[in-house]
C-alpha positions as CSV (number, residue, x, y, z in Angstrom):
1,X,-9.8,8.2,-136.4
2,X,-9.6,5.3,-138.9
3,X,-12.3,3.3,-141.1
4,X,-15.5,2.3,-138.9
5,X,-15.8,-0.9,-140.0
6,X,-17.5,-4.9,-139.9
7,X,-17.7,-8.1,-142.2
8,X,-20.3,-9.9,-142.9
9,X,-22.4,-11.8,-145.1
10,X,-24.5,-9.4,-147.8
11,X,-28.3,-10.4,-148.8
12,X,-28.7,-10.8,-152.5
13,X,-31.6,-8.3,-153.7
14,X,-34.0,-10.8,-154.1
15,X,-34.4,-11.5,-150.4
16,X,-33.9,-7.7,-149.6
17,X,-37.2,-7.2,-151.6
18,X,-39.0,-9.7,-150.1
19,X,-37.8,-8.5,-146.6
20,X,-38.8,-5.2,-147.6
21,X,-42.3,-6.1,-147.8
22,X,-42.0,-6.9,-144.3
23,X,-41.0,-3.8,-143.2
24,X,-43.5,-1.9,-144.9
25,X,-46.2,-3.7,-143.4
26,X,-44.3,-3.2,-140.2
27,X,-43.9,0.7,-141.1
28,X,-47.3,1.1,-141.8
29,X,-48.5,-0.3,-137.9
30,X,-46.7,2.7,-136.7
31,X,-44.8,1.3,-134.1
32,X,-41.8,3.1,-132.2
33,X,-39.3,1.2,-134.2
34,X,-36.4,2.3,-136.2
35,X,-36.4,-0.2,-138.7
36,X,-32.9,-1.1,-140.9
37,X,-33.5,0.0,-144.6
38,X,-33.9,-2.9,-146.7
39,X,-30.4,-1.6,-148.5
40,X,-28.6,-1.8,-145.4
41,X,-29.8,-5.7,-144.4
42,X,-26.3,-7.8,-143.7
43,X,-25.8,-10.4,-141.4
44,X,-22.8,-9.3,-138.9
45,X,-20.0,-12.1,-138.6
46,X,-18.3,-9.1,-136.6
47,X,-18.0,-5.6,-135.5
48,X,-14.9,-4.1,-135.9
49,X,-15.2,-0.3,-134.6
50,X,-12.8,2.3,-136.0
51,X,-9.7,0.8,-136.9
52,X,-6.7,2.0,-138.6
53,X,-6.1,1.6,-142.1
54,X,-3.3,-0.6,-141.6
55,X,-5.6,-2.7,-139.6
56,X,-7.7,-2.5,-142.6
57,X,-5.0,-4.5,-144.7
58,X,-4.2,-6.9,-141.8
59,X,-7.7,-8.0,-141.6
60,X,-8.0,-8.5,-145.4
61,X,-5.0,-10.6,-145.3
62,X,-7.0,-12.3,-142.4
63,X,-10.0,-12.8,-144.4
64,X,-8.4,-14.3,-147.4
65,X,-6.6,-17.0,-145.5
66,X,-10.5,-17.5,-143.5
67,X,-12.5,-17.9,-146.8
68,X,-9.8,-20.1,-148.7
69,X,-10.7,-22.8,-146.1
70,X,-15.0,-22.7,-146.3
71,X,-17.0,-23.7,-149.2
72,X,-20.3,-21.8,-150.6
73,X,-23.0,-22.5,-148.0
74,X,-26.8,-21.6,-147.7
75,X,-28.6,-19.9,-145.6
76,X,-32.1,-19.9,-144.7
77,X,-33.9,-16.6,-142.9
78,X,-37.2,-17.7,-141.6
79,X,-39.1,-16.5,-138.3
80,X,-39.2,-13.5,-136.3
81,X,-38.2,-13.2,-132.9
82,X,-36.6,-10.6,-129.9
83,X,-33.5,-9.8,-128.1
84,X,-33.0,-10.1,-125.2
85,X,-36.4,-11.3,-125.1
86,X,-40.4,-11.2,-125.5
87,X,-40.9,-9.5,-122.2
88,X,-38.2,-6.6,-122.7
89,X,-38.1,-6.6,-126.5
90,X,-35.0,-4.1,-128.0
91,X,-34.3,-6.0,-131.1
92,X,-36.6,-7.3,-133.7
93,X,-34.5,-9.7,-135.7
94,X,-34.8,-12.6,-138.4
95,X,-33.7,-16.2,-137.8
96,X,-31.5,-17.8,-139.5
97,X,-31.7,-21.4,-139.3
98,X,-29.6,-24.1,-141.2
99,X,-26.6,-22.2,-139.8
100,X,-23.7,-24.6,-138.8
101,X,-21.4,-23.5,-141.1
102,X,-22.0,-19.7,-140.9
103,X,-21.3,-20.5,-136.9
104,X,-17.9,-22.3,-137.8
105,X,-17.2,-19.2,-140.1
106,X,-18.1,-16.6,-137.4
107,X,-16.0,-18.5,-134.8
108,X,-12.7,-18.7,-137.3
109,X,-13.2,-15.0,-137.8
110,X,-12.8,-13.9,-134.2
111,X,-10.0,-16.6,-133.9
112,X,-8.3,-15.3,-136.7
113,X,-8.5,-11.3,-135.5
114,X,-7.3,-12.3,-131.7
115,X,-4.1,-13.1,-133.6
116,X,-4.0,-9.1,-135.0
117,X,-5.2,-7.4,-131.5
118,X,-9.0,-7.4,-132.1
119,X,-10.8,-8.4,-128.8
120,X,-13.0,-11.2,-129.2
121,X,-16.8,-11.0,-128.7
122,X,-18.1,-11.0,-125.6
123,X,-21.7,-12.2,-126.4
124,X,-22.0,-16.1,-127.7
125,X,-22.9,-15.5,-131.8
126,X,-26.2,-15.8,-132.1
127,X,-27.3,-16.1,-136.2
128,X,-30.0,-13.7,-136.8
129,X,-30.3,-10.6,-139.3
130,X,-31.6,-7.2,-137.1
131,X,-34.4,-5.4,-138.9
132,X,-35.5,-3.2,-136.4
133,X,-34.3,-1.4,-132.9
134,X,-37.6,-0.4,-130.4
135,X,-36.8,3.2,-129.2
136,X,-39.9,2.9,-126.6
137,X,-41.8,1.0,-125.0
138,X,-44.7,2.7,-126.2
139,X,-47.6,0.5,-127.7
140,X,-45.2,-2.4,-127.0
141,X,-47.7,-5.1,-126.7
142,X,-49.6,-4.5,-129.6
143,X,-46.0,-4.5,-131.4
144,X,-45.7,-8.6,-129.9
145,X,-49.1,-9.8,-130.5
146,X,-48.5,-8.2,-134.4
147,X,-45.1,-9.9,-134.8
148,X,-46.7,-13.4,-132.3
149,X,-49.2,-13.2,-135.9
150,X,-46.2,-13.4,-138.0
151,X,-43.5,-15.2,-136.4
152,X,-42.9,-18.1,-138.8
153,X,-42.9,-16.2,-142.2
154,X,-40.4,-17.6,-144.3
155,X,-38.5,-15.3,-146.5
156,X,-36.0,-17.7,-148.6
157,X,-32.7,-18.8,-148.9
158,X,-29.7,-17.6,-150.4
159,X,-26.3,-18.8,-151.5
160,X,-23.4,-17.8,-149.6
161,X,-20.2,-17.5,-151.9
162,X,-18.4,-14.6,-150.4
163,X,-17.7,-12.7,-146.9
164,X,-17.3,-9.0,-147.1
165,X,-15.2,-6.7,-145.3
166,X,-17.7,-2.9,-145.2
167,X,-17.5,0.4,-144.2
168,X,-20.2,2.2,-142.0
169,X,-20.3,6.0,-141.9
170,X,-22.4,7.2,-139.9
171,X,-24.5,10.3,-141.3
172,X,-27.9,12.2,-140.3
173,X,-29.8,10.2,-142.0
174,X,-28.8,7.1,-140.9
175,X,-25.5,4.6,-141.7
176,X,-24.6,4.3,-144.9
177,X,-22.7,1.2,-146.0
178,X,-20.2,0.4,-148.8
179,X,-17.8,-2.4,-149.7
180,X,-14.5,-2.4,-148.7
181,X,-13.3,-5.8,-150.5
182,X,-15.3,-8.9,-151.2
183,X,-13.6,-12.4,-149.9
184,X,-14.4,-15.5,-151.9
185,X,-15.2,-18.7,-150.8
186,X,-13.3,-21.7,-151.5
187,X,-15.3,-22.9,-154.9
188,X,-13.9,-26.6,-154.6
C-alpha cells in the first residue's frame, strides 16, 4: 500500500498560535466547516499519495539536490480568501503573499519528481495555507460576510530554512501528520 505522503513547508508554533486564534473565533460562529487543527497547518509544495517506500528514498534524494540550490526565504501569511471562489466557497484558505521564491521552489519540485514517475500537477500552484473545508452550504452567507469582516488580518511572517518530506495517516479522528526527513536550505 506504501507511505501516504507530501512535502511542504511547516509553520513555526508562533504563527500556529496566532492562527489558532483564528480558528476559534471561527469555531465559535458555528459554521459547517471542518477546520484544519492548528497542529496540522503546512503549506503543501506537493501531494504525493501512497508511494512506495523505495519511492520514499528516491524523492529524498530528490529533495536534497532541490534544497542545496534555494536559500532561506520568508514568507508572509496575510488575508483570507475562497477556492474556487466567493460565490461557491469549498476552501477557506490564508494568503501568502511575498511568494516568488516559494513559487520557484514549488515549480523545481514537480520538475524534479517528473524525472522519478510522479505526474505533475494539474492545477497552476496557487500559494495559500487551507484552514478550513465547507461541508454545506448551510448558513453560507453569513460564513462570507464574517470572513468579508476579516479578510486582511495579518498573521506574520516566518523564516523558511527547510522543506519537509511528511507522512499523513489517515485515522477517525482526523489526519495525523509526522516528519519523514527535514531538507535544508542552502545557508550561503
Amino acid at each position: 500500500m506504501g507511505v501516504r505522503s507530501f512535502i511542504s513547508i511547516n509553520l513555526d508554533e508562533a504563527i500556529k498560535k496566532e492562527i489558532n486564534l483564528l480558528l476559534t473565533e471561527l469555531r465559535r460562529q458555528g459554521f459547517d466547516v471542518r477546520w484544519v487543527p492548528a497542529e496540522n497547518l503546512h503549506v503543501t509544495l506537493k501531494f504525493l499519495g501512497h508511494i512506495s517506500e523505495e519511492m520514499v528514498e528516491r524523492v529524498k534524494e530528490r529533495l536534497y539536490n532541490i534544497t542545496a540550490s534555494f536559500k532561506p526565504f520568508r514568507l508572509r501569511f496575510n488575508g483570507i480568501g475562497f477556492f474556487p471562489d466567493r460565490r461557491r466557497p469549498r476552501v477557506i484558505w490564508i494568503d501568502i503573499s511575498d511568494s516568488d521564491v516559494l513559487k520557484g521552489l514549488q515549480e523545481k519540485v514537480e520538475e524534479e519528481l517528473v524525472k522519478i514517475g510522479i505526474e505533475k500537477e494539474d492545477r497552476r500552484f496557487s500559494p495559500h495555507l487551507t484552514i478550513g473545508r465547507v461541508r454545506s452550504q448551510h448558513d453560507i452567507e453569513r460564513l462570507i460576510r464574517f470572513v468579508e469582516t476579516i479578510k486582511d488580518r495579518e498573521f506574520g511572517i516566518i523564516d523558511v530554512d527547510r522543506v519537509y518530506l511528511m507522512k499523513s495517516d489517515l485515522r477517525p479522528g482526523g489526519a495525523q501528520y509526522s516528519v519523514i526527513e527535514g531538507f535544508p536550505l542552502r545557508k550561503n
